[in-house]
ZAMARGU-4260 file (C-alpha; in steps of 0.2 Angstrom, whole numbers, plus 5000, padded with zeros to 4 digits):
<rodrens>
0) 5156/4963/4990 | 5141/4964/5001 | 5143/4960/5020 | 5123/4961/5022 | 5115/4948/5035
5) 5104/4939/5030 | 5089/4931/5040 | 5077/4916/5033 | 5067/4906/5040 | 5060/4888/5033
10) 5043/4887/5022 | 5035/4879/5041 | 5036/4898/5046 | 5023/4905/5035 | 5014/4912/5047
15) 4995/4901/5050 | 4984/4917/5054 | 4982/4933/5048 | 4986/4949/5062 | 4970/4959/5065
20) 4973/4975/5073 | 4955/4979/5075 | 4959/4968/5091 | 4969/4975/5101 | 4962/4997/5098
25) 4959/5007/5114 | 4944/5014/5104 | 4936/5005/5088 | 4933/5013/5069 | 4923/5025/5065
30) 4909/5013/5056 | 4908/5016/5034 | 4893/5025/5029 | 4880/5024/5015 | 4884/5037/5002
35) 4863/5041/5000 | 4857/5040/5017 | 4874/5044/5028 | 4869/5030/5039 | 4880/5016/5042
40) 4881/5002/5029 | 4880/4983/5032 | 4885/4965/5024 | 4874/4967/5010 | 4878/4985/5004
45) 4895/4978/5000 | 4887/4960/4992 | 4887/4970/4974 | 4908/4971/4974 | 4915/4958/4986
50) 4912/4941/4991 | 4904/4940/5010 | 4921/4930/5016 | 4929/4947/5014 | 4915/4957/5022
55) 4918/4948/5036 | 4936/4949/5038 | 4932/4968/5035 | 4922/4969/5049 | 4931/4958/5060
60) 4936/4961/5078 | 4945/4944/5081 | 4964/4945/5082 | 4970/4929/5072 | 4959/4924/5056
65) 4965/4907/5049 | 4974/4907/5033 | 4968/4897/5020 | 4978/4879/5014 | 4978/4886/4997
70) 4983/4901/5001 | 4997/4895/5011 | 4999/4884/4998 | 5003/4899/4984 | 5012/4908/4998
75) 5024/4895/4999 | 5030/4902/4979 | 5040/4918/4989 | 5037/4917/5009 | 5043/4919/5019
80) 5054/4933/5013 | 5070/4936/5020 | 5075/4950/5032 | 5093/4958/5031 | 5104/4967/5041
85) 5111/4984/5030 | 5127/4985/5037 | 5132/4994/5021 | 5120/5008/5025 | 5125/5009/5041
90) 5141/5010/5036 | 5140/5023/5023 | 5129/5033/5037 | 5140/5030/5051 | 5128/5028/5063
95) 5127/5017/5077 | 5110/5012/5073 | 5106/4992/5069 | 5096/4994/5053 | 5086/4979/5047
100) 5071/4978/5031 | 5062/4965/5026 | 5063/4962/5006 | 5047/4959/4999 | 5053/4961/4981
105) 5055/4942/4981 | 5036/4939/4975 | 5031/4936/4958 | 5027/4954/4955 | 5042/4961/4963
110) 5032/4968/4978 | 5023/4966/4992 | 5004/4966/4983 | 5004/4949/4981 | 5000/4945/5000
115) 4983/4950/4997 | 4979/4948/4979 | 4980/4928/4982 | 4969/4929/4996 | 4958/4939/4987
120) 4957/4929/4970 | 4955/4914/4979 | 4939/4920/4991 | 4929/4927/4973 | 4933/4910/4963
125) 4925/4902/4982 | 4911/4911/4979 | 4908/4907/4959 | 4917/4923/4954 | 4924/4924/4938
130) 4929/4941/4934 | 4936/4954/4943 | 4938/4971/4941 | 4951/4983/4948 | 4962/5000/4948
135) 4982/5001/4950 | 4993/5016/4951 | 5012/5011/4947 | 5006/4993/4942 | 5013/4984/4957
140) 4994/4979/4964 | 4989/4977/4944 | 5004/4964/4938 | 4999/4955/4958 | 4981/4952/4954
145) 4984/4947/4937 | 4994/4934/4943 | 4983/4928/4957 | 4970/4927/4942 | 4978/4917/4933
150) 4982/4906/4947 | 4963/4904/4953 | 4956/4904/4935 | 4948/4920/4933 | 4948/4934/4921
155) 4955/4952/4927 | 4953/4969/4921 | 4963/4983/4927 | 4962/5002/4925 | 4978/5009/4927
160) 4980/5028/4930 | 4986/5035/4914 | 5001/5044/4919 | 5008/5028/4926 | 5002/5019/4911
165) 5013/5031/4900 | 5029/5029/4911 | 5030/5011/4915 | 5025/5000/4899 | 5031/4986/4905
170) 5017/4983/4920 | 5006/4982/4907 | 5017/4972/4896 | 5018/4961/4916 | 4999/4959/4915
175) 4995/4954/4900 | 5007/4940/4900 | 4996/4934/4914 | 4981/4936/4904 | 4973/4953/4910
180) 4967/4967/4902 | 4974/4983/4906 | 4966/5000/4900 | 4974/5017/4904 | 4962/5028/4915
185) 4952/5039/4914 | 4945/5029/4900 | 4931/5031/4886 | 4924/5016/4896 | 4914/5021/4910
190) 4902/5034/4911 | 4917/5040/4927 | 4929/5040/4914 | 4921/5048/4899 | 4915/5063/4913
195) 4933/5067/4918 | 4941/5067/4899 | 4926/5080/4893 | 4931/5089/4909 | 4952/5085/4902
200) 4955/5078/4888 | 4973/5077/4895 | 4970/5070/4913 | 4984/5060/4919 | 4972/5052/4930
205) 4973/5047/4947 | 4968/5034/4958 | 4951/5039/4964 | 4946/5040/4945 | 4954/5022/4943
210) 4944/5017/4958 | 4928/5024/4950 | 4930/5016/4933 | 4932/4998/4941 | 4917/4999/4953
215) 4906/5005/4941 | 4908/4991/4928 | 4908/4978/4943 | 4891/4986/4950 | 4886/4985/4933
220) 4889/4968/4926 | 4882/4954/4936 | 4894/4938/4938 | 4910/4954/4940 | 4916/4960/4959
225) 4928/4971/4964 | 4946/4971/4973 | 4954/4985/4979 | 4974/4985/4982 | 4976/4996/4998
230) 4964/5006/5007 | 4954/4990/5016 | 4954/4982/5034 | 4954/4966/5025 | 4969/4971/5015
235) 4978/4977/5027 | 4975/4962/5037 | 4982/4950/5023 | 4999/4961/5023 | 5001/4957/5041
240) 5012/4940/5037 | 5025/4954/5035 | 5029/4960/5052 | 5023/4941/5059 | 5036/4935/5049
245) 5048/4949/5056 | 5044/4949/5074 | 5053/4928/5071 | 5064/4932/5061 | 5071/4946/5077
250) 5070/4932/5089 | 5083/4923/5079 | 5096/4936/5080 | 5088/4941/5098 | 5085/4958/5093
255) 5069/4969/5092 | 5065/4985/5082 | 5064/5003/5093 | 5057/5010/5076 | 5047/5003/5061
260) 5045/5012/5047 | 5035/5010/5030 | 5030/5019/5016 | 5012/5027/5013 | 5000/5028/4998
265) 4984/5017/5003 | 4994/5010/5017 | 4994/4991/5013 | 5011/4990/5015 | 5015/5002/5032
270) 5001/4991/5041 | 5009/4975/5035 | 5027/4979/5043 | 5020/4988/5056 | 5002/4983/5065
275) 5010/4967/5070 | 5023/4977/5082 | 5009/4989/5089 | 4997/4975/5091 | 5011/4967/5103
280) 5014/4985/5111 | 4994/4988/5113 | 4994/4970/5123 | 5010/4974/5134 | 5022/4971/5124
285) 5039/4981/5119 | 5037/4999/5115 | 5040/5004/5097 | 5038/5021/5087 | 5029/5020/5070
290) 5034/5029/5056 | 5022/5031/5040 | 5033/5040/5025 | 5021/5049/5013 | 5027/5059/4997
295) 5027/5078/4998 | 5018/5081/4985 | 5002/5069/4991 | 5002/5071/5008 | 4985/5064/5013
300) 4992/5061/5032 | 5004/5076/5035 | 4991/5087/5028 | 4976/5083/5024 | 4960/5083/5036
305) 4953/5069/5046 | 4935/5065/5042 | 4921/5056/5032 | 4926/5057/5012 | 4924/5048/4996
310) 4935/5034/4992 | 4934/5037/4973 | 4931/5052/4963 | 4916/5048/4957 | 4907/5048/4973
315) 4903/5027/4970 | 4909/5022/4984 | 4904/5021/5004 | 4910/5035/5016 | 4926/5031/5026
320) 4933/5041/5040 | 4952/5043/5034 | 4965/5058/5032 | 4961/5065/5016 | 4967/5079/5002
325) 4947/5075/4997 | 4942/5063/4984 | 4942/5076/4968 | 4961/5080/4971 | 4972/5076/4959
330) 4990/5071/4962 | 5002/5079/4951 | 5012/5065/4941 | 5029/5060/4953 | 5034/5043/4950
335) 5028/5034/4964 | 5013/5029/4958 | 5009/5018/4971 | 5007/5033/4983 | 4997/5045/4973
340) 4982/5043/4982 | 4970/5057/4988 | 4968/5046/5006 | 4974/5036/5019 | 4967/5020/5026
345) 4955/5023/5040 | 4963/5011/5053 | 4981/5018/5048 | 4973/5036/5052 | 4964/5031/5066
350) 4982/5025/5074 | 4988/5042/5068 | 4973/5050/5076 | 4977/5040/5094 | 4995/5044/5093
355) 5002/5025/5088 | 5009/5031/5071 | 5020/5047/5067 | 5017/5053/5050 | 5033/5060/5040
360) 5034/5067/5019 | 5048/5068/5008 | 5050/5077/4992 | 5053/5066/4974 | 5073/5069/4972
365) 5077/5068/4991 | 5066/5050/4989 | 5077/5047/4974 | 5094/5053/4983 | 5092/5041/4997
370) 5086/5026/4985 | 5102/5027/4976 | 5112/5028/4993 | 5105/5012/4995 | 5106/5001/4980
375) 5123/5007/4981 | 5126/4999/4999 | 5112/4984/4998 | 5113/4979/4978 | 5095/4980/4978
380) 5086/4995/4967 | 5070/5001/4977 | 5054/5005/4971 | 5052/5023/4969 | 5037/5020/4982
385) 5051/5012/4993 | 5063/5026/4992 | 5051/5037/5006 | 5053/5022/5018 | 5071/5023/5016
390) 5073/5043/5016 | 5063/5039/5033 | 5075/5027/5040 | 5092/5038/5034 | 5082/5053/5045
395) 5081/5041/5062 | 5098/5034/5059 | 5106/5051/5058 | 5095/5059/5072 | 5102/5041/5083
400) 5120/5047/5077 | 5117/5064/5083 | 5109/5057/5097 | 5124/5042/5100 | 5110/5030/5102
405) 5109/5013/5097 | 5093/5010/5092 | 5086/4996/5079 | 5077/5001/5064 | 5067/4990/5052
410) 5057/4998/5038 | 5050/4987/5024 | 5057/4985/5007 | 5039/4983/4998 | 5045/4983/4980
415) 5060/4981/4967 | 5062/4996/4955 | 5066/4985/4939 | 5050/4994/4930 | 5055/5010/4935
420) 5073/5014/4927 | 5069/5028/4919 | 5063/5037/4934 | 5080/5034/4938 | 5089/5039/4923
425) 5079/5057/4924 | 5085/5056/4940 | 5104/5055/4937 | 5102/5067/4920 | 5095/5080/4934
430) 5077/5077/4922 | 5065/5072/4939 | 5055/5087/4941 | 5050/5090/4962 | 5034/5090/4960
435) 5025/5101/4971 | 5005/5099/4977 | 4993/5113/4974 | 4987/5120/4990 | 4974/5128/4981
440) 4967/5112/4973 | 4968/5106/4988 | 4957/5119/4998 | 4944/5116/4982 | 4944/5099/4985
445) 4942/5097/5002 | 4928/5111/5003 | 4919/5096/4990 | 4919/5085/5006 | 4903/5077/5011
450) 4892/5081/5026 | 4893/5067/5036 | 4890/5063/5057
</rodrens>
């Protein structure tokens, strides 16, 4: 029986404003560039792919930016989420950490994706959008906009990378039912997609080709835009209800995390938990250590470089500056899907760069190893995605047992693993390869980096 606490809060909680960290930086972003000219890009270079609600939230400076009623409104479906106490991790670990996460696995699609997907479906169908294009690695962000489209009305087609395609059938079977298309990528499609399978017939894709495939049919058909999972300022912003929600759901327990930790692909999630807590520590607030966990074997933060680079493979899209493996890399096919991206955010690397987020990786079966530790002491199976935040959390609690301090940890629980059970049954048959990163394809792919100021 589970002794797990468990904190709520009222549907009155659902936090009014979104958090934007853009705010409260000691040195703002290094601006997006135009891929032709190199030169910084403005509103209407973005006006072919997203509606200009979410251009100006991407470019945003102010801290709070107001949630919409109908967005509050869908919100109300799954939020707020609850927050637990894992006392039966602790317990297992014997540590004297407090160890805390907030569960987004409550939401329609079992993870966290749907905080921005509403928002974001309901900003195109504002501006007379009816379709939408869009990428998804595990399916998590696919299955969310799916929902969110047939919430707000509007048709949704989404690329999935193909080895993610192959290994969980049922995300697609999750979109459809919503109403979506979902084609595995690369794809006979788009011109992206037809140059990669003459190049490999047998790509298992990646998320920069997905990305590729989507914005080039929304560029290229009037009436379609573009929405994009991870990555964004505006996505990130949209994940912040997660730590808002945190940070009262502590005062109710009159506790506070020393340590925040979340998982790292795009870095939707990470942000969500933990830009709320350094924004408070950037204005004077408690001092709290950041933890981004990254997979191993995609380890854009750890090890990639830090400078202007494609977002996509196909060179579509404008130059960001992130921590990047280079935009051609392509990740080997590890189960987290939702992490196999070639880069990283540009505000979560810019709090890298200023020294506000400790970067950490995690090979596949040491990911898997501390996921089953956990649904054995919590009852909840992660997300294979989730697994590096809790590997993460297991390396702090033991270093705080080493260390006899008591400190509290929160890390967030972005997804349920319910489509992934036969990662876990290679996993337990000792079938889960530990897939490694080539550090040669990695060297070719980052010597393909664009000259940019």
């Amino acid at each position: 029986m589970s002794d797990r606490i468990k904190i709520t809060l009222g549907e009155e909680a659902i936090p009014s404003h979104w958090y934007n960290l853009q705010a409260d930086l000691p040195s703002p972003l290094s601006p997006p560039l135009h891929p032709g000219t190199k030169q910084p890009i403005g509103p209407d270079d973005l006006a072919p792919l997203f509606p200009m609600s979410l251009i100006a939230q991407e470019v945003s400076t102010e801290r709070d930016i107001e949630i919409p009623l109908p967005v509050r409104d869908a919100y109300r479906a799954w939020r707020p989420t609850p927050l637990y106490r894992a006392r039966g991790l602790e317990r297992a670990l014997d540590t004297p950490a407090r160890i805390y996460y907030k569960y987004e696995g409550t939401s329609p699609a079992g993870s966290h994706k749907p905080n921005t997907a509403i928002p974001q479906a309901f900003y195109n169908r504002e501006a007379g959008i009816r379709r939408i294009t869009t990428e998804t690695g595990a399916g998590q962000w696919g299955s969310s906009l799916s929902h969110a489209g047939a919430l707000f009305g509007l048709e949704i087609k989404v690329y999935m990378v193909r080895v993610s395609f192959d290994q969980k059938p049922y995300r697609k079977a999750m979109m459809q039912t919503y109403g979506a298309t979902c084609i595995a990528s690369p794809s006979p499609e788009t011109a992206a997609g037809r140059a990669v399978l003459e190049a490999n017939p047998e790509s298992t894709g990646s998320l920069g080709i997905a990305i590729s495939e989507a914005v080039e049919e929304a560029a290229s058909n009037e009436g379609t835009n573009y929405a994009l999972g991870s990555v964004l300022n505006h996505v990130l912003m949209h994940q912040s209800v997660i730590g808002s929600e945190a940070i009262a759901q502590f005062e109710q327990v009159d506790d506070y995390p020393d340590i925040v930790v979340g998982c790292t692909g795009g870095g939707s999630n990470f942000a969500g938990i933990a830009f709320p807590f350094i924004g408070r520590k950037l204005r004077g607030g408690p001092d709290i250590k950041a933890v981004a966990a990254e997979p191993a074997a995609c380890p854009s933060l750890t090890r990639g470089r830090y400078t202007y680079d494609f977002g996509d493979t196909a060179q579509l899209t404008p130059l960001v500056k992130m921590h990047t493996l280079g935009s051609a890399f392509v990740p080997s096919g590890f189960h987290a899907g939702g992490l196999r991206y070639h880069g990283m955010a540009p505000l979560v690397s810019h709090c890298v760069d200023l020294g506000l987020v400790e970067p950490v990786s995690f090979t596949q079966i040491e990911c898997f190893e501390a996921g089953t530790l956990f649904a054995r002491c919590e009852h909840i199976i992660p997300a294979p995605e989730a697994n590096h935040a809790i590997k993460a959390v297991i390396a702090e609690a033991n270093r705080c047992k080493e260390e006899g301090a008591s400190r509290a940890i929160l890390f967030n629980l972005c997804g349920h693993g319910h489509f992934d059970m036969q990662a876990y049954i290679d996993y337990h048959a000792g079938r889960l390869p530990e897939e490694r990163y080539d550090e040669s394809e990695v060297a070719m792919a980052l010597a393909g980096l664009p000259a940019a100021s």
